[in-house]
N, C-alpha and C positions, 0 to 999 in steps of 0.2 A: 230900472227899466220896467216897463207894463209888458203884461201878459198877455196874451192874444185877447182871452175872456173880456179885460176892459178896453182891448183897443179897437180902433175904428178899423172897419173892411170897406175895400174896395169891391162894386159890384155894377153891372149893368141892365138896364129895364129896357127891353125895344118892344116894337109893335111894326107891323107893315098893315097898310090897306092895300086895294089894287094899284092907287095912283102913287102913294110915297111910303115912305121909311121911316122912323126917330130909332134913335139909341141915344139914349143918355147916361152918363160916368155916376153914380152916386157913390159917397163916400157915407154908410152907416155903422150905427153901433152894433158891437155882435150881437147875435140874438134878435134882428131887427128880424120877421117873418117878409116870407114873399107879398105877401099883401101890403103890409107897410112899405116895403119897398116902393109896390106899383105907385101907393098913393102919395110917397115921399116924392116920386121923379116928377109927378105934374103931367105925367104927358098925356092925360086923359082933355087937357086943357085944346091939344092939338087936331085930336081924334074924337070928337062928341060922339062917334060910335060905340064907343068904350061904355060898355055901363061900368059903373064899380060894383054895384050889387051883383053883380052875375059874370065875374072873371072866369075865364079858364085860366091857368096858368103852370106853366113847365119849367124846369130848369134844364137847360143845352140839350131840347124834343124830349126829356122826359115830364109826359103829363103830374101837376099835381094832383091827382085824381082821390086820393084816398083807398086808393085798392094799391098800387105796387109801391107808393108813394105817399106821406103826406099831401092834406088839402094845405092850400094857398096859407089858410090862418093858422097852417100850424108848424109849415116849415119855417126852419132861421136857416137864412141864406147864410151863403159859405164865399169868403174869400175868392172874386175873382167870377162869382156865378154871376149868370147872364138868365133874368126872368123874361119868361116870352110870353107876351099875351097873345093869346088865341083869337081868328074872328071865329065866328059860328061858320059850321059848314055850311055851302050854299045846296049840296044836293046830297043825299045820302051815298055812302061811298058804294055799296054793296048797288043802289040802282046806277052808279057810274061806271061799273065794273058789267055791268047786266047789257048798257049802252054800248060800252066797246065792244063788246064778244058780239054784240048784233050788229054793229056796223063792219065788222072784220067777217061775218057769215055771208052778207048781202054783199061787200068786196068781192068774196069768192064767188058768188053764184054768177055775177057779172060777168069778170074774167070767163068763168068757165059758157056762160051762154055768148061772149064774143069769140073765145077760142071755135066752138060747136056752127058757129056763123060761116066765120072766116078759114074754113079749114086750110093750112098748108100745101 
């Protein structure tokens, strides 16, 4: 019988854009890193937005960042993991959070200058 160490794992690589989806099954060697994985699947073939130079990539929303987590090149996926490629943010999140608190202030001012109009 083989040992896990020489046998093959099961693992999946997705990506979403706005308009669609991939997941793809691959079956590699252990040891294979998330990076080879991404490049093993091909799905870069599907999505031209993908650089390969410049992946983010996480295992089930945990960034490979190299701060909490190995980078991309240095993790060896695990039985059953699911790599996610990242797009780039399109707005920074702290000015998206800065947008809602101001459209929920101007909400209020409204209400309360229709309420002050139309009194009861």
């Amino acid at each position: 019988m083989e040992t896990q160490r020489n046998s093959d794992i099961q693992i999946e690589v997705v990506y979403a854009s706005p308009t669609k989806q991939k997941l793809v099954t691959l079956t590699v060697r252990h040891g294979t890193t998330a990076l080879e994985a991404v490049k093993l699947s091909n799905i870069a073939e599907d999505f031209p937005e993908i650089e390969m130079g410049n992946l983010d990539l996480g295992i089930f929303s945990q960034p490979l960042d190299g701060k909490g987590r190995p980078l991309p090149d240095e993790y060896a996926v695990q039985d059953l993991d699911r790599v996610e490629i990242y797009r780039p943010l399109t707005i920074d999140p702290m000015q998206a959070r800065l947008a809602r608190a101001e459209e929920k202030r101007a909400a209020k001012e409204t209400a309360k200058k229709r309420k002050n109009e139309h009194p009861a």
